[in-house]
C-alpha positions in Angstrom: 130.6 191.8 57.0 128.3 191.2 53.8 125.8 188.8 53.9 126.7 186.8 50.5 124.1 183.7 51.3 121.7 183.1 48.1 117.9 183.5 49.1 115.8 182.3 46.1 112.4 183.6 47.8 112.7 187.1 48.9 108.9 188.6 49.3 108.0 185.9 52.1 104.9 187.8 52.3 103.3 187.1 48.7 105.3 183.9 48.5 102.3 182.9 51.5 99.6 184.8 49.4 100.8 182.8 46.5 100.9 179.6 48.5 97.3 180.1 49.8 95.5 181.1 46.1 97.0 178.0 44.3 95.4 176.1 47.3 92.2 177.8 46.8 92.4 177.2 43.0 93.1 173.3 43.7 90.1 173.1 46.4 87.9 175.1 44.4 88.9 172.3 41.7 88.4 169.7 43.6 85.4 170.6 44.2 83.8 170.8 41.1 85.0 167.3 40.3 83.6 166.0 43.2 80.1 166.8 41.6 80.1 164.7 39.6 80.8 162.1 41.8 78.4 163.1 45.1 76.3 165.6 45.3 77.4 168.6 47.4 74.6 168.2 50.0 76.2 164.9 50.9 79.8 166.4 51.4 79.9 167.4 55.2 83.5 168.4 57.2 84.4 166.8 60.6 86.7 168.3 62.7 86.3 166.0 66.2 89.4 164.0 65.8 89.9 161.3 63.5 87.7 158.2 64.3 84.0 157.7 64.9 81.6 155.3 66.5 78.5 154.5 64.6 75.4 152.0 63.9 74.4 152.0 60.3 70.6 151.4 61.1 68.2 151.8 63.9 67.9 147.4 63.2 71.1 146.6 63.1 72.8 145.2 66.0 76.3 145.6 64.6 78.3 149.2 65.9 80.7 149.9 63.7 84.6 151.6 64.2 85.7 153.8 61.5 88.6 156.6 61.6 90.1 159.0 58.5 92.0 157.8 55.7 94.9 159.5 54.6 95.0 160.0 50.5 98.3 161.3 49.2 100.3 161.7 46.0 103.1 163.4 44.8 103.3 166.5 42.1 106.5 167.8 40.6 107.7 171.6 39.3 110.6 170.9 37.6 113.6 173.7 37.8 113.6 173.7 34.0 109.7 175.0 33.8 110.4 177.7 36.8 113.3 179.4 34.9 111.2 179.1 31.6 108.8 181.3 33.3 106.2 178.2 32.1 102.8 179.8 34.0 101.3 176.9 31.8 103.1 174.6 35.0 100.4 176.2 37.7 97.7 174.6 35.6 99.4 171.9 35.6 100.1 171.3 38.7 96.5 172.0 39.7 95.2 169.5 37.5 97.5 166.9 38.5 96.7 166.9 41.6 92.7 166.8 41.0 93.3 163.7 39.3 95.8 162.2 41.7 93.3 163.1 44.5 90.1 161.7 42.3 91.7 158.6 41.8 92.4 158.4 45.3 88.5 159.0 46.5 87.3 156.8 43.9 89.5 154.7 44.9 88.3 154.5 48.5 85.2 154.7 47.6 84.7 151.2 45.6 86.8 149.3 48.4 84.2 151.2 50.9 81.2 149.9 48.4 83.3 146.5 48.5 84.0 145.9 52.0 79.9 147.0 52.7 78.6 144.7 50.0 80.6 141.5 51.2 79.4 142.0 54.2 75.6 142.2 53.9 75.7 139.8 50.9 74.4 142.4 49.1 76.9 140.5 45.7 75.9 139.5 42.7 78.4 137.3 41.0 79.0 137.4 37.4 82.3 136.0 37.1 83.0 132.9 35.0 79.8 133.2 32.4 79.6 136.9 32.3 77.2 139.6 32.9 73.5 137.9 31.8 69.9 140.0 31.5 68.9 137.8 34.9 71.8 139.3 36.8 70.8 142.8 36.3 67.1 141.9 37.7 68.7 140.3 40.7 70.5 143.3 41.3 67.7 145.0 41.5 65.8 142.9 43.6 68.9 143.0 46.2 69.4 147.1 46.1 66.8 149.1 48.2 66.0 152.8 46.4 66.8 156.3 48.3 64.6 159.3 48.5 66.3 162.8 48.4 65.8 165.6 50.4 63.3 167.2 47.7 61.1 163.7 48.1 62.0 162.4 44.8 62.7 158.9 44.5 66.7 158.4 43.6 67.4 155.2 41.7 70.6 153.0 41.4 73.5 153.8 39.1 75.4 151.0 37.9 79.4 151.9 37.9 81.3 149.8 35.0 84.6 149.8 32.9 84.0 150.8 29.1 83.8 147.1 28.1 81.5 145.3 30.9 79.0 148.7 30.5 79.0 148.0 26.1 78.4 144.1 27.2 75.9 145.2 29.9 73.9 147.3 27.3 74.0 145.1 25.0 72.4 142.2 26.8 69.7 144.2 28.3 68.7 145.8 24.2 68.6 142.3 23.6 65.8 141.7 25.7 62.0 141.7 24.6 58.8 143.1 26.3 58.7 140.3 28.8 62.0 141.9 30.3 61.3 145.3 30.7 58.0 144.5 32.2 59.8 143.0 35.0 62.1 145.4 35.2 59.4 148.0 35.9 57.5 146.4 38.6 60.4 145.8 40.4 61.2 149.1 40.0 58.0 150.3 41.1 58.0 148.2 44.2 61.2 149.5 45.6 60.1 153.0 44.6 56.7 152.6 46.6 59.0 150.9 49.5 61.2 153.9 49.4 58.7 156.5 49.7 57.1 154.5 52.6 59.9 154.0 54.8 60.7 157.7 54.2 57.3 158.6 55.1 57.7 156.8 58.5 60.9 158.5 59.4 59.5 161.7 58.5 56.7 161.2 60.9 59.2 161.0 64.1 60.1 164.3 63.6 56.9 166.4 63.4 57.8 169.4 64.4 60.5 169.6 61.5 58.1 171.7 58.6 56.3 170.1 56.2 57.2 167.2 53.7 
């Protein structure tokens, strides 16, 4: 008796070894977008379940309870594109899901910002009159600067729509001498308060090289 049933996919084998380059392509992909975004030294896997127990500071009191969020989309290859022979759709398809996935990290990552903010009153609030020179300084005053692993002092970035960042800049050229002489002391205190506190939790490892 023939065997009459349709099989659309006959090489199994370099269907798989298809399958597992496009994921490499959209990983690789991913990747690079991510850059731009967070440095790949910050970037770590975890592979011990999906929740965690954690204290965000030696001083703090409060434990915290996180777990893995789950970031999805959906990506289409039409019928249409696969019997045009369209390669251009593999491209495609890559890139749409980099953005789809980007949009869901950023995304997660401003509610992360949000939730964190609200809850060490770590806000500045510039709704009602707009963003205003003295807002930016009390920014400032509230964020506490990094140093990276190189000792280098790593300063704020300030994340904004198209409109609020032309407002923002526009305020801030607007202001004289006065203005920016603030803004450098304060940004030479938290730099000097920076490099201290990372001086003091270098020195309870000593046995870890030198600075």
């Amino acid at each position: 008796m023939n065997d009459d049933r349709i099989v659309p996919f006959r090489m199994t084998s370099q269907l798989s070894e298809f399958d597992a380059a496009l994921s490499d392509d959209v990983a690789a992909a991913m990747r690079e977008q991510r850059r731009s975004v967070f440095s790949g030294n910050n970037v770590y896997s975890y592979s011990h379940g999906t929740r965690w127990h954690s204290r965000s500071t030696e001083e703090s009191a409060d434990d915290e309870d996180d777990e893995m969020q789950v970031h999805s989309m959906e990506v289409r290859v039409t019928f249409e594109e696969i019997v045009a022979n369209d390669v251009g759709a593999l491209s495609r398809y890559v890139n749409a899901v980099v953005s789809g996935m980007m949009q869901e990290l950023m995304r997660a990552m401003y509610q992360a910002l949000n939730e964190s903010t609200e809850k060490t009153g770590n806000v500045v609030n510039a709704k009602g009159g707009g963003f205003k020179a003295e807002q930016f300084i009390e920014m400032l005053e509230k964020i506490e600067f990094g140093v990276d692993r190189n000792g280098n002092v790593s300063f704020p970035e300030i994340h904004a729509g198209p409109e609020l960042a032309e407002k923002m800049l526009k305020e801030l050229s607007a202001q004289g001498p006065g203005f920016e002489e603030r803004v450098r002391k304060i940004t030479q205190k938290k730099s000097q308060a920076a490099l201290e506190k990372e001086g003091e939790r270098k020195s309870r490892f000593p046995r870890r090289g030198k600075d």
